[in-house]
LUMMILUM-308673 format. One line per field, with one value per atom (N, C-alpha, C, O): residue number from 1; x, y, z; residue in three letters. Coordinates in steps of 0.05 Angstrom, whole numbers, plus 32768, in hexadecimal, padded with zeros to 4 digits. Example, Ala and Ser with C-alpha at 12.3 -4.5 7.8 and 13.67 -1.06 7.14 Angstrom:
BEGIN
n (1	1	1	1	2	2	2	2)
x (8108	80F6	8108	811D	8101	8111	8102	810C)
y (7F8E	7FA6	7FBE	7FBE	7FD3	7FEB	8001	8017)
z (809C	809C	809C	80A9	808E	808F	809D	80A1)
res (ALA	ALA	ALA	ALA	SER	SER	SER	SER)
END
This chain:
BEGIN
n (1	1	1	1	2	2	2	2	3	3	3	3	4	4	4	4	5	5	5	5	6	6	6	6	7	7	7	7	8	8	8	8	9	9	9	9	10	10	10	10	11	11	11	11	12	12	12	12	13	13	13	13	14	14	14	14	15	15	15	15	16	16	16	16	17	17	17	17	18	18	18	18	19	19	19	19	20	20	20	20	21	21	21	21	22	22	22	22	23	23	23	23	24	24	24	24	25	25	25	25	26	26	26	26	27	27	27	27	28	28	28	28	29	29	29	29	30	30	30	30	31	31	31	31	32	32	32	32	33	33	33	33	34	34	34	34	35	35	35	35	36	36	36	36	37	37	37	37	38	38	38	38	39	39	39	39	40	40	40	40	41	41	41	41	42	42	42	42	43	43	43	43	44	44	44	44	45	45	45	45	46	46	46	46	47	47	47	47	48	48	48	48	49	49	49	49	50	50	50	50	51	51	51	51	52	52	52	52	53	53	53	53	54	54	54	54	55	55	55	55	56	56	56	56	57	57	57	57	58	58	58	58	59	59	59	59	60	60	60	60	61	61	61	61	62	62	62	62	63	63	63	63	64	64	64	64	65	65	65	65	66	66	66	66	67	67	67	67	68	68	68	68	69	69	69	69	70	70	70	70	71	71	71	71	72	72	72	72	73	73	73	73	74	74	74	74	75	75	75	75	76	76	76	76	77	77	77	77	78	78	78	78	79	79	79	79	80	80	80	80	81	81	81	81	82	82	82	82	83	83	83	83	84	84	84	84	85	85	85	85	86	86	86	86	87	87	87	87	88	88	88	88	89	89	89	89	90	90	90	90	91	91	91	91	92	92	92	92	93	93	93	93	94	94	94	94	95	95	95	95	96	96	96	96	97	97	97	97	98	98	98	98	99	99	99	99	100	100	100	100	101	101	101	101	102	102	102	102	103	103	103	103	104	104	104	104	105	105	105	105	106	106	106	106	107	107	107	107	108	108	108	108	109	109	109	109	110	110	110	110	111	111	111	111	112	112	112	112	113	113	113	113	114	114	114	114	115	115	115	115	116	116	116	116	117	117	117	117	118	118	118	118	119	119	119	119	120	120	120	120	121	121	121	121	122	122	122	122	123	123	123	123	124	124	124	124	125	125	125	125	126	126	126	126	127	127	127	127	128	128	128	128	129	129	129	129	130	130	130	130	131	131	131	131	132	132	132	132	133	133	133	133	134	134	134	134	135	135	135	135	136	136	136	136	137	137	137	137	138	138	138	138	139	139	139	139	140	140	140	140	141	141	141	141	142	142	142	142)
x (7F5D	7F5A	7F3C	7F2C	7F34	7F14	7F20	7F36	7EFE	7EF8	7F05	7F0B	7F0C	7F0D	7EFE	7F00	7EF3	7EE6	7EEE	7EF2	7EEE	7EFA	7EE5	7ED7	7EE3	7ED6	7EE1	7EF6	7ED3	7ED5	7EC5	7EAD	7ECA	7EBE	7EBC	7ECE	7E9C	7E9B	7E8D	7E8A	7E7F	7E73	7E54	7E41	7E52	7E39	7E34	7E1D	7E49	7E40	7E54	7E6A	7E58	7E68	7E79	7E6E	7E8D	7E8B	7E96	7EA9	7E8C	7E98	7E9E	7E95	7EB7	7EBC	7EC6	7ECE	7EC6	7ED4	7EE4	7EE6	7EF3	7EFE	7EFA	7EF0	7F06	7F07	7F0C	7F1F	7F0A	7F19	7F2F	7F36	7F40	7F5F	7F71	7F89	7F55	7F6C	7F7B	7F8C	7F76	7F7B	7F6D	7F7B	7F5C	7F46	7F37	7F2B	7F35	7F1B	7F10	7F18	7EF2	7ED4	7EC3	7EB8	7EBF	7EA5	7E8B	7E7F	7E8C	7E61	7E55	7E45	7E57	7E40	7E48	7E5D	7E33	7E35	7E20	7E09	7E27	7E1A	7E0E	7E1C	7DF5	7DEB	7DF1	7DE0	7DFD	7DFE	7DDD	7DD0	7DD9	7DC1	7DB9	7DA3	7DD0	7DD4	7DD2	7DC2	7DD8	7DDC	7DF5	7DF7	7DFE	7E21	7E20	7E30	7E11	7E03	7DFE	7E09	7DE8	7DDB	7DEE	7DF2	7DFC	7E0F	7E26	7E2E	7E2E	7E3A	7E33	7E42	7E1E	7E0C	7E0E	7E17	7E04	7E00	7E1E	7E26	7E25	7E44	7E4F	7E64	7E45	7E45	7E3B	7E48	7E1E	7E11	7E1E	7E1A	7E30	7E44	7E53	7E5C	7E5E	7E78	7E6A	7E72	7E53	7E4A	7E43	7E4C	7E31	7E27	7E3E	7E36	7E58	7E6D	7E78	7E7B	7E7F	7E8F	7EA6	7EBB	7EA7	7EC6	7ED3	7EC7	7EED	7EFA	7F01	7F08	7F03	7F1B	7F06	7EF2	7F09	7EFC	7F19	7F25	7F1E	7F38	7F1F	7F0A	7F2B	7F26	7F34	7F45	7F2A	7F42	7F44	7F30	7F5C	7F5E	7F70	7F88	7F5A	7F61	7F7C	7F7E	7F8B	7FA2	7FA9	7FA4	7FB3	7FBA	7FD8	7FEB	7FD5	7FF0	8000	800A	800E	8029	802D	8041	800F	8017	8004	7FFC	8000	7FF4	7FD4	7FC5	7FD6	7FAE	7FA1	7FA2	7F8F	7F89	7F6D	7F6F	7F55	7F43	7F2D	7F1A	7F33	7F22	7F2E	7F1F	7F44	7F54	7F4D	7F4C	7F46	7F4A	7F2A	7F24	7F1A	7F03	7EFC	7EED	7F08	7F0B	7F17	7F0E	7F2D	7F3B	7F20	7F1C	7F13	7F00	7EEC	7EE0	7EE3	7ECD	7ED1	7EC3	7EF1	7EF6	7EF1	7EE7	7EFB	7EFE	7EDD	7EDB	7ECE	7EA8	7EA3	7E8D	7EB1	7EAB	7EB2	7EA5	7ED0	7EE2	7ECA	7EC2	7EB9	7EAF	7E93	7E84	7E87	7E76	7E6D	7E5B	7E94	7E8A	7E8D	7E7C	7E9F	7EA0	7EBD	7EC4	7ECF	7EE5	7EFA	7EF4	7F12	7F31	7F22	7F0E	7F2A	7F28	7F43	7F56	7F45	7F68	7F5F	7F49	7F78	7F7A	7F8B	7F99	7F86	7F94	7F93	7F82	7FB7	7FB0	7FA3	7FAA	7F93	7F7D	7F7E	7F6D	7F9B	7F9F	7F97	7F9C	7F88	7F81	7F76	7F7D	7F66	7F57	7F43	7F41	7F30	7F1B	7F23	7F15	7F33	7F40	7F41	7F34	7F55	7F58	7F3E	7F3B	7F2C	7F18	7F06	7EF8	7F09	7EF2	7F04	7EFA	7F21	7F32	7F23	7F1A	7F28	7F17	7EFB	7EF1	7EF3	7ED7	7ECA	7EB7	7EDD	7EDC	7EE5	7EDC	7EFE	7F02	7EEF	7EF2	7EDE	7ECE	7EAF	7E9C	7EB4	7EA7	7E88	7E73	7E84	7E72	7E71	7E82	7E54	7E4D	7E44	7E33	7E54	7E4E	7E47	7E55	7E22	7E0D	7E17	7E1B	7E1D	7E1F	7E3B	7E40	7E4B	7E65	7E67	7E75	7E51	7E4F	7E42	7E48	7E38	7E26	7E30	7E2A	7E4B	7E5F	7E7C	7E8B	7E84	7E9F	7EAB	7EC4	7E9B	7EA6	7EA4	7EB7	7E8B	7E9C	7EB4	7EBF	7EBF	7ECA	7EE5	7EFB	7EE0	7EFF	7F02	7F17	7EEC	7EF2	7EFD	7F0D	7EF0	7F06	7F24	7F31	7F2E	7F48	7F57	7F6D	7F4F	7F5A	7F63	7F7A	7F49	7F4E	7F65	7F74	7F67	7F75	7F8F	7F9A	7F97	7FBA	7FB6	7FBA	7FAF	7FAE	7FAC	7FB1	7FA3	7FA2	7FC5	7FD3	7FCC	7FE4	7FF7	8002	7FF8	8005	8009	8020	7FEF	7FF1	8002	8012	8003	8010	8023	8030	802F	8049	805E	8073	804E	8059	805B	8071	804A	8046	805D	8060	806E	807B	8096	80A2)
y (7F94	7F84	7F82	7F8B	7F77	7F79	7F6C	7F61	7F6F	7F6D	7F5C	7F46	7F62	7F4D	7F4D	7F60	7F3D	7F39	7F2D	7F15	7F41	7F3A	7F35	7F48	7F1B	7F0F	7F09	7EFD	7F0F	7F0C	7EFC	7F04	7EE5	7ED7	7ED7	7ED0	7EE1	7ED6	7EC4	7EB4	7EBB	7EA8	7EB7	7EA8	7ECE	7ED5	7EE8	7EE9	7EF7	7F05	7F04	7F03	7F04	7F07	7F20	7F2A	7F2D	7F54	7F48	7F38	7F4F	7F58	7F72	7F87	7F6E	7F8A	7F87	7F71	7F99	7F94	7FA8	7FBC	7FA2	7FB1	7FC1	7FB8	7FDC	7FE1	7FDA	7FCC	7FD7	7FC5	7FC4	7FB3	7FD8	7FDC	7FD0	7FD0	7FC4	7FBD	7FD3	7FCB	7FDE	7FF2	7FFB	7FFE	7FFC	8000	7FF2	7FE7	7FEE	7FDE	7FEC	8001	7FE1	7FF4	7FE1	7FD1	7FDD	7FD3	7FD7	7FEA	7FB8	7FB9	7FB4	7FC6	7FA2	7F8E	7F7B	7F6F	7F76	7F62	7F4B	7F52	7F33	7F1D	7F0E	7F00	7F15	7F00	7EE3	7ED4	7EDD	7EB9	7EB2	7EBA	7E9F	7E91	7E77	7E6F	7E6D	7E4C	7E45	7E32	7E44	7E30	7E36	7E41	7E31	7E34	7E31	7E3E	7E24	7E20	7E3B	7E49	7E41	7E5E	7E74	7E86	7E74	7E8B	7E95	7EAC	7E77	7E7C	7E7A	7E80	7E71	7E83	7EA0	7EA8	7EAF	7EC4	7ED0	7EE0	7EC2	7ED4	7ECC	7ED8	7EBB	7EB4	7ECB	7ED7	7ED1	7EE8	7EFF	7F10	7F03	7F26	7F21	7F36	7F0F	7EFD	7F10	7F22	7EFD	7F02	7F23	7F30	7F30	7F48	7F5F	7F71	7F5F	7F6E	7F65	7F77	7F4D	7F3F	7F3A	7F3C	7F33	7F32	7F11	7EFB	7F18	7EFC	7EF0	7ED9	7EF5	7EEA	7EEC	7EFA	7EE0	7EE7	7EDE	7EC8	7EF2	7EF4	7EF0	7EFD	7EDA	7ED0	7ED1	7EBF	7EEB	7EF0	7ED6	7ED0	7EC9	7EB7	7EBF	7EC4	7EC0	7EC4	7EB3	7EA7	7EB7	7EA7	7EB8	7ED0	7EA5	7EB2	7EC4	7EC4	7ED0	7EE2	7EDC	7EE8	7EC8	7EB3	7EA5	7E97	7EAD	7EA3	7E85	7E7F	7E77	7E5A	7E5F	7E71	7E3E	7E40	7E2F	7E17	7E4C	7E47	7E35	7E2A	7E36	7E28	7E3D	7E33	7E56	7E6A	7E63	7E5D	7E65	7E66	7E4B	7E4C	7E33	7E1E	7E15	7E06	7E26	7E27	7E36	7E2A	7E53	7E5E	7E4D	7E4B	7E44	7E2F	7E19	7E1B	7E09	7DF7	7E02	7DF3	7E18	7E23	7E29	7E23	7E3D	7E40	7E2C	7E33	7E12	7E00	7DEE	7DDD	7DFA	7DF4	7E11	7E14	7E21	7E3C	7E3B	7E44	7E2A	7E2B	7E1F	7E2D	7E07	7DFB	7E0E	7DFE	7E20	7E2F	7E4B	7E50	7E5D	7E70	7E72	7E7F	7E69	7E69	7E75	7E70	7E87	7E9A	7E84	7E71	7E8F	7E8B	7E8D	7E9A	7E84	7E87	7E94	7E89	7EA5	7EA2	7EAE	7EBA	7EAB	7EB1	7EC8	7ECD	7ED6	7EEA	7EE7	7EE6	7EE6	7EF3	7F07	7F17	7F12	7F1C	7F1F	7F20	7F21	7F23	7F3E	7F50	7F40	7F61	7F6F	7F86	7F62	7F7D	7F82	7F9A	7F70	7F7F	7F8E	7FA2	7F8F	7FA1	7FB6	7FCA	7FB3	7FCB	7FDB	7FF3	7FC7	7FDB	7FE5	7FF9	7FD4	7FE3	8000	8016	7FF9	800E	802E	8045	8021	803C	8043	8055	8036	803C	804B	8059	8041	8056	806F	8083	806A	8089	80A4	80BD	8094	809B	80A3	80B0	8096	80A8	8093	809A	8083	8066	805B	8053	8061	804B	8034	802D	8025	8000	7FF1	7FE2	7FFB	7FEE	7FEC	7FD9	8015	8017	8006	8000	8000	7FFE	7FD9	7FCD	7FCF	7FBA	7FAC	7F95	7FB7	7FB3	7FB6	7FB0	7FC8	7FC8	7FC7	7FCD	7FBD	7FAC	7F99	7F99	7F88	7F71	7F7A	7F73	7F8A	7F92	7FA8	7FAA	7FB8	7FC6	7FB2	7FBA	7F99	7F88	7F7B	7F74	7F79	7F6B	7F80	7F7A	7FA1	7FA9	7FB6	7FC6	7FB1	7FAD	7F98	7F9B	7F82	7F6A	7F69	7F64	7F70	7F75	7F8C	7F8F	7F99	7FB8	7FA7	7FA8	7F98	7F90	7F7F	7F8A	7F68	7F59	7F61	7F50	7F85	7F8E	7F97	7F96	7FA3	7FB1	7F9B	7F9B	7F8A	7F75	7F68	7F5F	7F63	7F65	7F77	7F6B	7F90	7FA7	7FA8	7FAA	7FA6	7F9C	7F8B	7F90	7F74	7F5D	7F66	7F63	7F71	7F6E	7F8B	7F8D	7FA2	7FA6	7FA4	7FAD)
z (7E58	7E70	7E77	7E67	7E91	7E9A	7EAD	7EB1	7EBE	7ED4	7EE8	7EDF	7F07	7F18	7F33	7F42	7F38	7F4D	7F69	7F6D	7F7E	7F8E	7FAA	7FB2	7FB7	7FC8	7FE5	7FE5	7FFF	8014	8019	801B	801D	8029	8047	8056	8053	8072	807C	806A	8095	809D	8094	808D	8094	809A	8083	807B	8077	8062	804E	805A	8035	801C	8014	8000	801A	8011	7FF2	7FF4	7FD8	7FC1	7FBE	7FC8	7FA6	7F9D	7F7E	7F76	7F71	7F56	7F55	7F64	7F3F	7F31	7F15	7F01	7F19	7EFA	7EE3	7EE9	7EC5	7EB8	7EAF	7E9F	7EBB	7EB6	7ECA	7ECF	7ED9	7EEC	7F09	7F1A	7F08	7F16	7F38	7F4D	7F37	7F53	7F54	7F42	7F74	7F80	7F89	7F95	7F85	7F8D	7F9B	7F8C	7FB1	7FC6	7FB1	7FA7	7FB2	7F99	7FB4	7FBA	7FC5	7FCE	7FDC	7FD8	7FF2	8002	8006	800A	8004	7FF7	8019	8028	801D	8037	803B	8032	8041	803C	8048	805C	8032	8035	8046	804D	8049	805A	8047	804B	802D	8013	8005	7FEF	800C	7FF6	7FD9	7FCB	7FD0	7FB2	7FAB	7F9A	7FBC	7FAB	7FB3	7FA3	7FCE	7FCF	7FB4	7FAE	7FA6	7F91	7F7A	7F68	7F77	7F69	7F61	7F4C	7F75	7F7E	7F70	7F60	7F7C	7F73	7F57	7F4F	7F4A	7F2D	7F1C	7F0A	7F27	7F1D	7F1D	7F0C	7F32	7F35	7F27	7F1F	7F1B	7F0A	7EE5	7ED6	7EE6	7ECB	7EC7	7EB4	7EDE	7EE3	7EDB	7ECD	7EE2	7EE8	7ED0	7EBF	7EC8	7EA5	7EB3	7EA6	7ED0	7ED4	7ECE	7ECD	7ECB	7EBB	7ECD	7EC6	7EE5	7F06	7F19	7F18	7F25	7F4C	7F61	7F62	7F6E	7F84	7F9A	7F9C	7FAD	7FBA	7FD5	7FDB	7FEE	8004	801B	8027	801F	8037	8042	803E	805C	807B	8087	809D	8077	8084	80AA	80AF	80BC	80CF	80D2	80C2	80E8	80E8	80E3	80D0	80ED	80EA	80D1	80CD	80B4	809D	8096	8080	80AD	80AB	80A2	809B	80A5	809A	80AD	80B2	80B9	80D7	80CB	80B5	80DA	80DC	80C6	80B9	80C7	80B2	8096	8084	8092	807D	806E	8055	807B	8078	806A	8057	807A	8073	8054	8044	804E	8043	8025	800E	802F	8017	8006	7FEE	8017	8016	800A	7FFA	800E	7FFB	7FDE	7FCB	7FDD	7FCD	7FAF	7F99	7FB8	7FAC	7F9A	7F88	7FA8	7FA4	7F98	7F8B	7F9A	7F8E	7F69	7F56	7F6B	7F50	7F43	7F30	7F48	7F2F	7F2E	7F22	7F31	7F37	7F20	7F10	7F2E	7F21	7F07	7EFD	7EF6	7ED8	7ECC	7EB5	7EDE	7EDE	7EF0	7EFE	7EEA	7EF8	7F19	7F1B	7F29	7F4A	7F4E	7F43	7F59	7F69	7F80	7F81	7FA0	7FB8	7FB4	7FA1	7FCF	7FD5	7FFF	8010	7FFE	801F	8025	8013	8034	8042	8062	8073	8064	8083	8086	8076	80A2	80B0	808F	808A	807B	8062	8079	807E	808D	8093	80A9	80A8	80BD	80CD	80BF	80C4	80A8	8090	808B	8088	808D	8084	8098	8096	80AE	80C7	80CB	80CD	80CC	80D6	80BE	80C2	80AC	809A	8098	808B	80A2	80A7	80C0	80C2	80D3	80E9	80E8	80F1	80D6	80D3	80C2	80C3	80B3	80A7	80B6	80AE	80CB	80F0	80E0	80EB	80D1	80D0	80F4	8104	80F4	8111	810C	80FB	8122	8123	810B	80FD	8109	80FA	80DC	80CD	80D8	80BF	80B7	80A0	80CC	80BE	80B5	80A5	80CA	80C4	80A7	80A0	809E	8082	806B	8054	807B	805A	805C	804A	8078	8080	806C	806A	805E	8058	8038	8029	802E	8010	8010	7FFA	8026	8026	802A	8024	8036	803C	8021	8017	8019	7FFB	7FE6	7FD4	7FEA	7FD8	7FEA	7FDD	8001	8000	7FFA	7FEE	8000	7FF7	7FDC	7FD6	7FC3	7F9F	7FA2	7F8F	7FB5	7FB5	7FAD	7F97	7FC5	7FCA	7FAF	7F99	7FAF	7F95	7F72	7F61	7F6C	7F5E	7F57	7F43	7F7C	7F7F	7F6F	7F59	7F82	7F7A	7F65	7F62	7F4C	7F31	7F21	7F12	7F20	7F1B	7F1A	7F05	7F37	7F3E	7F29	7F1E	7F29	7F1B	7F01	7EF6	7EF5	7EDE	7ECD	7EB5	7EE6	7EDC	7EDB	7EC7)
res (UNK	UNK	UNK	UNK	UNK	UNK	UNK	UNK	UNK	UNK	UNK	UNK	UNK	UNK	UNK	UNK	UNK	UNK	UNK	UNK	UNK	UNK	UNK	UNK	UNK	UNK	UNK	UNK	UNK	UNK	UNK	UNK	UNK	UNK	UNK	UNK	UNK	UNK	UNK	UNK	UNK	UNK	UNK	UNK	UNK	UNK	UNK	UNK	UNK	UNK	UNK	UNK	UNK	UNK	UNK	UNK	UNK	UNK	UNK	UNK	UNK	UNK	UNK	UNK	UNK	UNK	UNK	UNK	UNK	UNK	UNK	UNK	UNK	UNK	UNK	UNK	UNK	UNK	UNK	UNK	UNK	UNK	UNK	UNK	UNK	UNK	UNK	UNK	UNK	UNK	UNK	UNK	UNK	UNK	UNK	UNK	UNK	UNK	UNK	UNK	UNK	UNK	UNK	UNK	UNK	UNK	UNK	UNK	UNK	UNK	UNK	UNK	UNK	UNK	UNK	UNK	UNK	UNK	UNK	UNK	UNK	UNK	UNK	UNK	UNK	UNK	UNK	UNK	UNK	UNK	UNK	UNK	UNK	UNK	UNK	UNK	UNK	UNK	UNK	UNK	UNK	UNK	UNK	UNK	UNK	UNK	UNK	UNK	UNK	UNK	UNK	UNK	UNK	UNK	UNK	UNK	UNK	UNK	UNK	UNK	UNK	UNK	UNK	UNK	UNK	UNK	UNK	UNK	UNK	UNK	UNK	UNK	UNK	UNK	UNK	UNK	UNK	UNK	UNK	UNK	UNK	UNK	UNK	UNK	UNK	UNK	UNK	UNK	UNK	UNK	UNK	UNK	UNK	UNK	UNK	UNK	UNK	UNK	UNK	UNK	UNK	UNK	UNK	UNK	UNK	UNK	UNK	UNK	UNK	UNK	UNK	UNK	UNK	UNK	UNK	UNK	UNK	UNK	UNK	UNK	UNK	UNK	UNK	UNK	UNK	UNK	UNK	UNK	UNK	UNK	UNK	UNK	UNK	UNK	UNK	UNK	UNK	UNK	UNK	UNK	UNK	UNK	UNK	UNK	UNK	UNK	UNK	UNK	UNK	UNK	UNK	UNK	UNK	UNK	UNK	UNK	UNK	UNK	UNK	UNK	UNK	UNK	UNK	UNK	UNK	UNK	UNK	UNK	UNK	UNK	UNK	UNK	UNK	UNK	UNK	UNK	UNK	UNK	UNK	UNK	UNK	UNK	UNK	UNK	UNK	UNK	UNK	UNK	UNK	UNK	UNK	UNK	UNK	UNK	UNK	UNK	UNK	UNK	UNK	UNK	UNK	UNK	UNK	UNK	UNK	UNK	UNK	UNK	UNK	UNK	UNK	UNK	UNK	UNK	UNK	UNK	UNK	UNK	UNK	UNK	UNK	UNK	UNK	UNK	UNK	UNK	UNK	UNK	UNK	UNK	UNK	UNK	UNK	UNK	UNK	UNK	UNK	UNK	UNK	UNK	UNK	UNK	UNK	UNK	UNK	UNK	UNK	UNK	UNK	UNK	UNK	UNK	UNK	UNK	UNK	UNK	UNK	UNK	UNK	UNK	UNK	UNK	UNK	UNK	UNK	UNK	UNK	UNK	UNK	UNK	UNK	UNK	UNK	UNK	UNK	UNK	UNK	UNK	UNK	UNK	UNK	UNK	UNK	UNK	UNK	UNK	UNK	UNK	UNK	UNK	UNK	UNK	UNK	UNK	UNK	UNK	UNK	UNK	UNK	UNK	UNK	UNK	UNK	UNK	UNK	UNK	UNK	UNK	UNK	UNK	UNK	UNK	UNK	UNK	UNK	UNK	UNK	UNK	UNK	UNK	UNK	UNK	UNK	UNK	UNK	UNK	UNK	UNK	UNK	UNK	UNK	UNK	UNK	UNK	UNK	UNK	UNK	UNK	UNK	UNK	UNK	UNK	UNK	UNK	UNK	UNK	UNK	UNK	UNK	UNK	UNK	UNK	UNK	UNK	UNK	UNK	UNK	UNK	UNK	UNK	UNK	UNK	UNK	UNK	UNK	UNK	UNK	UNK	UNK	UNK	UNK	UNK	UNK	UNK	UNK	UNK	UNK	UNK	UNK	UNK	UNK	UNK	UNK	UNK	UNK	UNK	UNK	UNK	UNK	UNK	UNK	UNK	UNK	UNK	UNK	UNK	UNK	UNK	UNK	UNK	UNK	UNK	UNK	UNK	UNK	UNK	UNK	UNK	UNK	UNK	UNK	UNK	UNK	UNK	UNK	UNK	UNK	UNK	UNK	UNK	UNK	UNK	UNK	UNK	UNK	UNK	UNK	UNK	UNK	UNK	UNK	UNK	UNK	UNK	UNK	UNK	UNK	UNK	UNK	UNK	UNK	UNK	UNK	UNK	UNK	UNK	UNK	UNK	UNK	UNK	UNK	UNK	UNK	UNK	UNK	UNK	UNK	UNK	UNK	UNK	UNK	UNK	UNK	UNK	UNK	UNK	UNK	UNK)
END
């Protein structure tokens, strides 16, 4: 097997995470500044693509509670789609409802203040997001 790369997309910052190559665990790499250029942001994330050797990038959307595709999600969808001809690998989605809740919730518990928890919120939602989608692979596959 190898790598997958799992991406949070936010307005303001990127959280990646990968995976092992068995497939198995997600690990928080890095969080990607958005630049105001969407070009170079995926870019950028082309480079973690090649950097890591991963074959996939999972892609979390913010679908809302009730399941629909609110105005984030929708946004989220749209990039996606400028992302596919970009990075070079498979794109796929993953729901991503409440990963970064998921993850502030553990980060607090981890007694992280505000600042610190902010700087690594969004790779930490990116690797729950790869988390369920890994789960979920597994699953299927036995």
């Amino acid at each position: 097997m190898s790598r997958v790369l799992g991406v949070d997309l936010g307005a303001k910052r990127v959280g990646v995470a990968i995976s092992d190559s068995a497939r198995r665990v997600a690990t928080p790499i890095e969080v990607v500044l958005r630049s105001g250029n969407r070009g170079r942001d995926h870019r950028a994330l082309r480079a973690l693509v090649d950097e890591w050797e991963a074959s996939a990038v999972v892609v979390g959307v913010p679908y809302s509670l009730d399941g629909s595709i609110g105005p984030s999600a929708a946004g989220v969808l749209q990039e996606i789609e400028t992302l596919r001809a970009t990075i070079g690998v498979p794109v796929e989605t993953y729901d991503e409802r409440l990963s970064t809740v998921t993850a502030e919730r553990s980060l607090m518990r981890q007694n992280l203040r505000a600042p610190e928890r902010r700087r690594v919120v969004d790779m930490v939602a990116a690797s729950v997001l790869l988390q369920g989608w890994l789960d979920a692979e597994a699953a299927r596959d036995r």
